[in-house]
GUGUNU-747205 format. One record per residue (C-alpha): residue in one letter; residue number from 1; x, y, z negated. Coordinates in steps of 0.02 Angstrom, whole numbers, plus 32768, in hexadecimal, padded with zeros to 4 digits. Each point is the difference from the previous one (the first is absolute). Last residue first. Layout:
BEGIN
vexro rest = a nr = NUM X = X Y = Y Z = Z
...
END
This chain:
BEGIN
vexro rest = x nr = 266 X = 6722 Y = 3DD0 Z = A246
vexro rest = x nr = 265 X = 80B4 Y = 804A Z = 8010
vexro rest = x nr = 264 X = 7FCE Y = 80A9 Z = 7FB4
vexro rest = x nr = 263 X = 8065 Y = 8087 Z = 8025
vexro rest = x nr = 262 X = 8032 Y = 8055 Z = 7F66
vexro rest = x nr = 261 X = 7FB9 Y = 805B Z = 7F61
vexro rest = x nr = 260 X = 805D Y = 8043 Z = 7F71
vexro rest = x nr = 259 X = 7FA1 Y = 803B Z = 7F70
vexro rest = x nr = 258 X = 804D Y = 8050 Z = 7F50
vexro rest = x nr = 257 X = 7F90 Y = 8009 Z = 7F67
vexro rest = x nr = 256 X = 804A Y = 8073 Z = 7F81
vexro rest = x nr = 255 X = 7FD3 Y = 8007 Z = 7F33
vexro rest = x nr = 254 X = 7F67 Y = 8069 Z = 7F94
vexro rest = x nr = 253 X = 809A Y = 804F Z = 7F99
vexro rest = x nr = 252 X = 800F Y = 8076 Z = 8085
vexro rest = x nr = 251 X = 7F9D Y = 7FD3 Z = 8096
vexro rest = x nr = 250 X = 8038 Y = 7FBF Z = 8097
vexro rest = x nr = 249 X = 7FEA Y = 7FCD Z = 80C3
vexro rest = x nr = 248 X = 806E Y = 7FCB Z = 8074
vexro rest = x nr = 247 X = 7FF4 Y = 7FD4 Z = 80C6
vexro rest = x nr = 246 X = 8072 Y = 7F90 Z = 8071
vexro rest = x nr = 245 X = 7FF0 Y = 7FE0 Z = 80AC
vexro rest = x nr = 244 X = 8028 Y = 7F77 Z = 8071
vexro rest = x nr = 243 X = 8049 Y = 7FF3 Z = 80A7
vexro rest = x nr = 242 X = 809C Y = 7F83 Z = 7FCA
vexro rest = x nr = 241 X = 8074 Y = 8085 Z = 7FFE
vexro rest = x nr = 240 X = 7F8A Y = 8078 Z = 7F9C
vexro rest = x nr = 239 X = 7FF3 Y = 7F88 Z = 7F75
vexro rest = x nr = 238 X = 80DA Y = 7FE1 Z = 800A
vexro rest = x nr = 237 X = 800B Y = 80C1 Z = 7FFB
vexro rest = x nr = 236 X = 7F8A Y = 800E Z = 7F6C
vexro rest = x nr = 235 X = 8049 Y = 7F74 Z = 7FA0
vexro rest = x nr = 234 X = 80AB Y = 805B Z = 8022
vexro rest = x nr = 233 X = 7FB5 Y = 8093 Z = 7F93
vexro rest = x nr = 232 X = 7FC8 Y = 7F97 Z = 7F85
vexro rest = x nr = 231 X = 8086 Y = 7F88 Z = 7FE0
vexro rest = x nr = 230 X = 809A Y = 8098 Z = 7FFB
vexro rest = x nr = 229 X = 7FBA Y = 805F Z = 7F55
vexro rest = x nr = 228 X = 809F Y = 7FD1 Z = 7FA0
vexro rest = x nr = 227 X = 7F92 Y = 7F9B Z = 7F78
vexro rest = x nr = 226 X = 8012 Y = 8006 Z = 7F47
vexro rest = x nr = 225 X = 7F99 Y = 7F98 Z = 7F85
vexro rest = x nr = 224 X = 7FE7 Y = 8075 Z = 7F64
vexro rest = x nr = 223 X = 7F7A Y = 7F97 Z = 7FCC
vexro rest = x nr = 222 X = 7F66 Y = 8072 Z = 8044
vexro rest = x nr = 221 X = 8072 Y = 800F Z = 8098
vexro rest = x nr = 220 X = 808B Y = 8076 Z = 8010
vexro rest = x nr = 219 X = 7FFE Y = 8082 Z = 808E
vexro rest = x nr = 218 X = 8041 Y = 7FFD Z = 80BE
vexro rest = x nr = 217 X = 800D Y = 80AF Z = 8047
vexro rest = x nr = 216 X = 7F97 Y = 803C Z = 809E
vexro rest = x nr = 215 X = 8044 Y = 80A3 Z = 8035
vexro rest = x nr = 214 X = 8054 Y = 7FB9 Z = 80AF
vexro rest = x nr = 213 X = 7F48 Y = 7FD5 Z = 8020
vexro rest = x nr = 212 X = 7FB0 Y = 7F66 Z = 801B
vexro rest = x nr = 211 X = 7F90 Y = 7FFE Z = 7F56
vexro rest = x nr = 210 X = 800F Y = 80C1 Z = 7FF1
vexro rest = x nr = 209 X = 7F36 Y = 800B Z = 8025
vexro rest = x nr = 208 X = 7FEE Y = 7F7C Z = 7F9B
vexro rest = x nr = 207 X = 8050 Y = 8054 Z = 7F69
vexro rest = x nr = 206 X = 7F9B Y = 80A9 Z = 8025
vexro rest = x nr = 205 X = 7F4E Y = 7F92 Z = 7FF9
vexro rest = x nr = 204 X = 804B Y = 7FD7 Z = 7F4B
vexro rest = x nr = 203 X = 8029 Y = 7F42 Z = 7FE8
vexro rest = x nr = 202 X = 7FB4 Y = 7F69 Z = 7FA0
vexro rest = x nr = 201 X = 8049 Y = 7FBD Z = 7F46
vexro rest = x nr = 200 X = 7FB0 Y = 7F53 Z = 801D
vexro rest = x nr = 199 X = 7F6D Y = 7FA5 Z = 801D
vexro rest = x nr = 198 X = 8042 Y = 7FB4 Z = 80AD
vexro rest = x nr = 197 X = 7FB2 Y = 7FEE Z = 80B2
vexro rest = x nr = 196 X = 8049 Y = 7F8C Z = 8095
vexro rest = x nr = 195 X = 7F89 Y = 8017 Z = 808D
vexro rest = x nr = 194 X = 8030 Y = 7F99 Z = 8098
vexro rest = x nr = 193 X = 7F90 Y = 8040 Z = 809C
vexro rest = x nr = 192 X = 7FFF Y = 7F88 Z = 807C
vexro rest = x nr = 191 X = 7FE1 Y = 8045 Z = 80D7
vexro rest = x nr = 190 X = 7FA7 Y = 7FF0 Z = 809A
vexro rest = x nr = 189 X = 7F53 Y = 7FD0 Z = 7FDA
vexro rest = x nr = 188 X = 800A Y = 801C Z = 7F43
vexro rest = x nr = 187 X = 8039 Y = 7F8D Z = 7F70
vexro rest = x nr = 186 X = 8016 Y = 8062 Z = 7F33
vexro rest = x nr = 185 X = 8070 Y = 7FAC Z = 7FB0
vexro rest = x nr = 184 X = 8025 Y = 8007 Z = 7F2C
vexro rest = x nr = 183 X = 807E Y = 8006 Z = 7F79
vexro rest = x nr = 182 X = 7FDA Y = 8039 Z = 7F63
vexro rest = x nr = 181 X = 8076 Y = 8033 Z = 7F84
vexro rest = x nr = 180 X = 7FE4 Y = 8022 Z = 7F52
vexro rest = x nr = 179 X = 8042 Y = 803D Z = 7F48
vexro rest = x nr = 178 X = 8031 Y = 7F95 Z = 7F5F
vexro rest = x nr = 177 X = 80BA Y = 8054 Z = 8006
vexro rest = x nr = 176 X = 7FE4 Y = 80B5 Z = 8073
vexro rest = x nr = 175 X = 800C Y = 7FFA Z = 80B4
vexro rest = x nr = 174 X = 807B Y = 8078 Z = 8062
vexro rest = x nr = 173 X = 8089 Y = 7F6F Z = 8007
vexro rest = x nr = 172 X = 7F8A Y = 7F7A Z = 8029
vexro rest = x nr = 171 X = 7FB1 Y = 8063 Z = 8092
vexro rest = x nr = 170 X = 809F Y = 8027 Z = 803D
vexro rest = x nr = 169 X = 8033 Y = 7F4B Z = 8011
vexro rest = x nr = 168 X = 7F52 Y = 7FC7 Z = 804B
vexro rest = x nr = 167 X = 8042 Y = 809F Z = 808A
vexro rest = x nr = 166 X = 80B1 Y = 7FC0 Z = 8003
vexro rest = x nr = 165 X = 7FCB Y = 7F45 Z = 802C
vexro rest = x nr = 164 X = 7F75 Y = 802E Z = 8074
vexro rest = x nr = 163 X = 8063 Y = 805F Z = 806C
vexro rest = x nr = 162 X = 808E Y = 7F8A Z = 8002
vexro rest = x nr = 161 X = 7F89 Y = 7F66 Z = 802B
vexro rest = x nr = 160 X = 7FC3 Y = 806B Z = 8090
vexro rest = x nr = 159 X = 80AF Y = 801B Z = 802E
vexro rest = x nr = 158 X = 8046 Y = 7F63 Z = 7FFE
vexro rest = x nr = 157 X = 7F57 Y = 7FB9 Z = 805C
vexro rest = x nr = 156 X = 7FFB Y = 8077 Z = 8096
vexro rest = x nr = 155 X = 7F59 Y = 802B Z = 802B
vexro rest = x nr = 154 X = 7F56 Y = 7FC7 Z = 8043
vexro rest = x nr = 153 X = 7F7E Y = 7FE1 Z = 7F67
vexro rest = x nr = 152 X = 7FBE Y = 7F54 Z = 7FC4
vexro rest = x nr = 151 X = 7F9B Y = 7FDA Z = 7F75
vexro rest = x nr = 150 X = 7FF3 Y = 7F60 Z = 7FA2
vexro rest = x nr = 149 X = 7FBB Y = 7FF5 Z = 7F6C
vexro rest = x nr = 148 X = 7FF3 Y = 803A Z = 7F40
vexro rest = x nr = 147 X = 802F Y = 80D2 Z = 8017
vexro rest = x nr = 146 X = 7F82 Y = 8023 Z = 7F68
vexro rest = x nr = 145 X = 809D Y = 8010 Z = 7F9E
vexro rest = x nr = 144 X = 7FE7 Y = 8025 Z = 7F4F
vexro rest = x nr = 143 X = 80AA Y = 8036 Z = 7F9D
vexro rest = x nr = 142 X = 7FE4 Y = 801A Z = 7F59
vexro rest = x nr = 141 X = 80A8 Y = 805F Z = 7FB1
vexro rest = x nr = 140 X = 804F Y = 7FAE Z = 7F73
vexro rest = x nr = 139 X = 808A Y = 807F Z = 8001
vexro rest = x nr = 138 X = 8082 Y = 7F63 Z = 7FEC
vexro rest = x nr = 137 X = 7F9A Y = 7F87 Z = 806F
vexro rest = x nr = 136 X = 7FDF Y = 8086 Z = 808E
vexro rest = x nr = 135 X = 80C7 Y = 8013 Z = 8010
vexro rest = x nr = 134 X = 8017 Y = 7F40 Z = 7FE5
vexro rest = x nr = 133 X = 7F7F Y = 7FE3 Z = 808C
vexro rest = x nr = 132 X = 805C Y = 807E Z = 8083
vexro rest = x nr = 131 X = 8038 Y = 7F8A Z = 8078
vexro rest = x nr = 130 X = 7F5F Y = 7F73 Z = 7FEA
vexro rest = x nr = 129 X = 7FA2 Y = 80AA Z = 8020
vexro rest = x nr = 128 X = 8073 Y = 8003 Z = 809E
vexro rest = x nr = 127 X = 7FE4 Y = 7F3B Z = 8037
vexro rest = x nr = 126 X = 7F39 Y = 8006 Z = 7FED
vexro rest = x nr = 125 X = 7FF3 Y = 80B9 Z = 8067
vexro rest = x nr = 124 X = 806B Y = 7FD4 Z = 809B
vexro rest = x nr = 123 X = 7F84 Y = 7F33 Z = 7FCE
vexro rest = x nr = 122 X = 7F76 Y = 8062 Z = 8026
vexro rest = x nr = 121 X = 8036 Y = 8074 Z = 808D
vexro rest = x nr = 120 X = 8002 Y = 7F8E Z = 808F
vexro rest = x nr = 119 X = 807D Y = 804C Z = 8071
vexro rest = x nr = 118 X = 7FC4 Y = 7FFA Z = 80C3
vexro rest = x nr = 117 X = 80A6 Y = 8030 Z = 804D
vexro rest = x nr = 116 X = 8069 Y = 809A Z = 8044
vexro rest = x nr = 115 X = 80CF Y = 7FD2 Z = 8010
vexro rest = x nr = 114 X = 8072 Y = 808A Z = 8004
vexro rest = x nr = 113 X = 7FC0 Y = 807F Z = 7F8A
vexro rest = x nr = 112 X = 8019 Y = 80BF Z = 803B
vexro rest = x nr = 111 X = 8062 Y = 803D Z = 7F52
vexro rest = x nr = 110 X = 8094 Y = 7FF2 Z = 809A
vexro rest = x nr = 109 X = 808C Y = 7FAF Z = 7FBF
vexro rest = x nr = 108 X = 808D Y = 807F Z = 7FF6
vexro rest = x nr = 107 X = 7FAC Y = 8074 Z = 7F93
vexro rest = x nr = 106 X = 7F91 Y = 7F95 Z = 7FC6
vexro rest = x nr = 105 X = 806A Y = 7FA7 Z = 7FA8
vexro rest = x nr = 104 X = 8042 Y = 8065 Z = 7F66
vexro rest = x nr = 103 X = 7F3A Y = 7FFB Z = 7FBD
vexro rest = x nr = 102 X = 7FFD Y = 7F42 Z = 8025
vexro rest = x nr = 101 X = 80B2 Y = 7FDD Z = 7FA9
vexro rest = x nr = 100 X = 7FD3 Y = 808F Z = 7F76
vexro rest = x nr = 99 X = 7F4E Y = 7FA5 Z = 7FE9
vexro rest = x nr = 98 X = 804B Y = 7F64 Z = 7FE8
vexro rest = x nr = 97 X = 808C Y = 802F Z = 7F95
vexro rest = x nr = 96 X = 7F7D Y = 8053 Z = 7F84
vexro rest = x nr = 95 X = 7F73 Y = 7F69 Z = 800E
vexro rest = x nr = 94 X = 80B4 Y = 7FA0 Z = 7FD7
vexro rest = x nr = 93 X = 8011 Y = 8078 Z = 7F59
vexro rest = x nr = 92 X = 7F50 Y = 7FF4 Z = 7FC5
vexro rest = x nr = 91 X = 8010 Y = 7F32 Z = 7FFA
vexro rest = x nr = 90 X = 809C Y = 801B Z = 7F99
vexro rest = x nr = 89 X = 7F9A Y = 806D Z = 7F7E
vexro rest = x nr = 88 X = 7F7B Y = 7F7F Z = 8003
vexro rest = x nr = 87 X = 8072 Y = 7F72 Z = 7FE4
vexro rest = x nr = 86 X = 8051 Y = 805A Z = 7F76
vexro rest = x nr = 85 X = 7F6C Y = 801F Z = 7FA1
vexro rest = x nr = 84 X = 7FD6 Y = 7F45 Z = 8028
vexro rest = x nr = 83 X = 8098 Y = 7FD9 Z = 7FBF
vexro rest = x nr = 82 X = 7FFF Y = 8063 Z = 7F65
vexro rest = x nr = 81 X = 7F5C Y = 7FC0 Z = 7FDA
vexro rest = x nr = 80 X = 8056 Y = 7F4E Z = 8003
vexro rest = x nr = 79 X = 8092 Y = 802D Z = 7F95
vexro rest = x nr = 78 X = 7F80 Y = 804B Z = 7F96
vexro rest = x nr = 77 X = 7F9A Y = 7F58 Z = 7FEB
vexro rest = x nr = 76 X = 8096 Y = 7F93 Z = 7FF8
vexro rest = x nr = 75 X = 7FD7 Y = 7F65 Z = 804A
vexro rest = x nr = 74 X = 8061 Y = 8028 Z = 80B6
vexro rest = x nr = 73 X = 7FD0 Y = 7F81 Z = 8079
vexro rest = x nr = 72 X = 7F86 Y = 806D Z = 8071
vexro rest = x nr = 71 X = 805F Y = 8091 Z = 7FE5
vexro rest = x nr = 70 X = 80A7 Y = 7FB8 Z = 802B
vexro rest = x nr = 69 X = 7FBD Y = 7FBE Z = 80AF
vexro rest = x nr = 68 X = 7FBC Y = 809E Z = 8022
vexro rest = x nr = 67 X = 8098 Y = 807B Z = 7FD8
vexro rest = x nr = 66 X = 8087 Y = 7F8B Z = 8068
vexro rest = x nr = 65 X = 7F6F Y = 802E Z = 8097
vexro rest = x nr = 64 X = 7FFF Y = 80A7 Z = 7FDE
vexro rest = x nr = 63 X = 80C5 Y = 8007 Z = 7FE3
vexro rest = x nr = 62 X = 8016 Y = 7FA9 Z = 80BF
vexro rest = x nr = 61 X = 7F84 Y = 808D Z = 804E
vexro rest = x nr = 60 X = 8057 Y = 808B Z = 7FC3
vexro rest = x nr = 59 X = 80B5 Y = 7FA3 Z = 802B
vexro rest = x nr = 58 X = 7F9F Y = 8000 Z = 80BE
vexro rest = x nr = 57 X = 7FAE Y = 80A4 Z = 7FF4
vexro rest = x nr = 56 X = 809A Y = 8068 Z = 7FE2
vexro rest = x nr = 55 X = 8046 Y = 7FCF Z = 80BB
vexro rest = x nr = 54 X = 7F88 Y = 8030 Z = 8066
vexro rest = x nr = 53 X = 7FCF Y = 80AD Z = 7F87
vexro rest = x nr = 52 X = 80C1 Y = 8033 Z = 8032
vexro rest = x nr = 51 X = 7FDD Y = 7FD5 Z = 80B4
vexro rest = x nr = 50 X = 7F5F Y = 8064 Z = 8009
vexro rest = x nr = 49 X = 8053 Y = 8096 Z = 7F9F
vexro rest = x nr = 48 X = 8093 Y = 8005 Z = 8086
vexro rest = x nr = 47 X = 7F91 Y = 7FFB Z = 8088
vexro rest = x nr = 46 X = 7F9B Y = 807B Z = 7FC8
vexro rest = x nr = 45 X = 809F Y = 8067 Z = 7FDE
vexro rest = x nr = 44 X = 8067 Y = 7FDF Z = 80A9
vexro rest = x nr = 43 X = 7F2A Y = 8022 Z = 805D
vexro rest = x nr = 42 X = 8004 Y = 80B0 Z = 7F85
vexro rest = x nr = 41 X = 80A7 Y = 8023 Z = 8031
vexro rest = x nr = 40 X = 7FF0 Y = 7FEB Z = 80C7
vexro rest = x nr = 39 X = 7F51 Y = 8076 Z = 8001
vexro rest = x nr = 38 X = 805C Y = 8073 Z = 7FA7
vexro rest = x nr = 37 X = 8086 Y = 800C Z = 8080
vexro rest = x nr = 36 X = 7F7D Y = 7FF5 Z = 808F
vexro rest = x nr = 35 X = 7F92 Y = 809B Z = 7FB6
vexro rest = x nr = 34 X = 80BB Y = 8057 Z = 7FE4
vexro rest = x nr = 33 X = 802E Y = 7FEA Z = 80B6
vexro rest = x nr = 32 X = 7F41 Y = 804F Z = 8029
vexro rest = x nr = 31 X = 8017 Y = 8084 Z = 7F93
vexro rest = x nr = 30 X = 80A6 Y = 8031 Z = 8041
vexro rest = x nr = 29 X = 7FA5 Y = 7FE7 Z = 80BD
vexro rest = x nr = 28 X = 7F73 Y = 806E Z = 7FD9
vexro rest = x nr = 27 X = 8071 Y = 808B Z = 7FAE
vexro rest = x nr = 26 X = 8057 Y = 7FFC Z = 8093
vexro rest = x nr = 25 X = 7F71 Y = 8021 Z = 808C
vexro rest = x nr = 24 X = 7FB6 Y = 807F Z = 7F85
vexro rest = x nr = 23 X = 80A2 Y = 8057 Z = 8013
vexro rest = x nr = 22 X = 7FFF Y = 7FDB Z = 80B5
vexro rest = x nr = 21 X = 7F45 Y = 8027 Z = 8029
vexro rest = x nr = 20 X = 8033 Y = 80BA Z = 7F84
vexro rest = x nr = 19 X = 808D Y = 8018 Z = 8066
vexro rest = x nr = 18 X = 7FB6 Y = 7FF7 Z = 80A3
vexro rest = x nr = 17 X = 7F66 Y = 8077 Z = 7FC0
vexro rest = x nr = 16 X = 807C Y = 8069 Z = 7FCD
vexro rest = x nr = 15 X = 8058 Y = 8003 Z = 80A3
vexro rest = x nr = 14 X = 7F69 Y = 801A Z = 8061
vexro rest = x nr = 13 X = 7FCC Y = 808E Z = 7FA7
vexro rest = x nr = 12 X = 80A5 Y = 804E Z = 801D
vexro rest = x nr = 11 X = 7FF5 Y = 7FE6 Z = 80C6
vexro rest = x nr = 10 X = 7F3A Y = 8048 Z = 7FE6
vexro rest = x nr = 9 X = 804A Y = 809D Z = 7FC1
vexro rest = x nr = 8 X = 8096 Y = 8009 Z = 8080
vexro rest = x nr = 7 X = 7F7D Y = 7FF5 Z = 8081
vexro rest = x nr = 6 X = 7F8A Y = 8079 Z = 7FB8
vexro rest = x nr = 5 X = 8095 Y = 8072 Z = 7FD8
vexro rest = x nr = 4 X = 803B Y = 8002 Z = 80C0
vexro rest = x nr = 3 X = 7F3B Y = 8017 Z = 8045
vexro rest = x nr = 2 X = 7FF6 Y = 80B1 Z = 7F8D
vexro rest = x nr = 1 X = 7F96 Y = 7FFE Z = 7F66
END
């Protein structure tokens, strides 16, 4: 190959090397534009959803509280289990609106919590059994908490009390009527462990794996409860937030014990 066609060779090469940086140099930027345009629709949607789920809650809240005051004066025994049926159902809906306005959230509030303080985790555990006591009433599930004092842990308190709320909640969904759920601490130098274990239906090892996955689906509960599968992932997000961890172990039909641990405040 004479000098003249190496030069002319390598002048080619050059140009479809240039053309390939600025091809790749375009596609980068269309993808980038449509990164940002997505990015600009999901925040107008979250934002959206967290307004809409603002202003359901308050006529939500307004019929729960006309709902109580009739069932406690209402004689009629099926008026009054009607109530309570309806009272429970209501109840469902704002843990719905309240995990859409914290799910919708976090996109433009940081999941990263902004205040971190000792939270004692007896009366977090007290107030959301007190929550869910009509759901545990109506399977007639045995709760025994062994968690009977004070114990502090360093977190966020909205979120720890969210955690706990939709992971009690889960375990009364996937338990069946007359079944169990114990809830127990472990303390250790640095950290509590808060095991909340149920008797219930239990998982595959496949479905935890797919947990916190795009393939995880929500399923009915032993009552046909439906969920929308948004508590427990956001749980994790919040645990991790706050330096904790979260681990879950099951057995079908034997039931699911789920631990969180956090910094202890001690």
């Amino acid at each position: 190959m004479s000098v003249m066609q190496k030069i002319y060779r390598n002048k080619i090469d050059n140009t479809v090397e240039i053309k390939q940086k600025n091809d790749f140099s375009n596609e980068l930027k269309e993808k980038q534009q449509r990164i940002k345009l997505l990015e600009s629709q999901c925040l107008h949607k979250d934002k959206m959803l967290a307004a809409l789920a603002h202003d359901i809650r308050g006529p939500i809240a307004s019929i729960a509280a006309m709902v109580s005051i009739f069932e406690y004066t209402d004689d009629d025994p099926e008026i009054a289990t009607a109530l309570t049926t309806l009272k429970h159902q209501v109840g469902n809906v704002n843990n719905l609106l309240n995990n859409m306005l914290l799910w919708s959230s976090r996109s433009f509030n940081n999941v990263c919590p902004d205040t971190i303080e000792p939270v004692d985790i007896f009366p977090c555990i007290k107030e959301n059994l007190e929550l869910l006591d009509i759901s545990l009433k109506h399977k007639n599930i045995n709760t025994i908490n062994k968690i009977d004092k004070s114990v502090f842990i360093k977190a966020n308190k909205d979120q720890v009390n969210f955690v706990l709320r939709n992971i009690i909640s889960n375990a009364v969904k996937f338990t069946h009527i007359n079944g169990e759920i114990l809830l127990e601490y472990k303390e250790h130098k640095h950290s509590v462990a808060i095991t909340i274990a149920d008797s219930g239906i239990g998982m595959t090892l496949n479905q935890i794996h797919t947990l916190f996955t795009s393939e995880h689906k929500s399923t009915y509960g032993t009552e046909k409860e439906k969920g929308f599968g948004l508590g427990l992932l956001l749980s994790k997000e919040y645990i991790e937030a706050n330096e904790g961890t979260m681990a879950i172990k099951s057995k079908v039909d034997k039931g699911t014990a789920i631990t969180i641990s956090f910094p202890s405040a001690n």
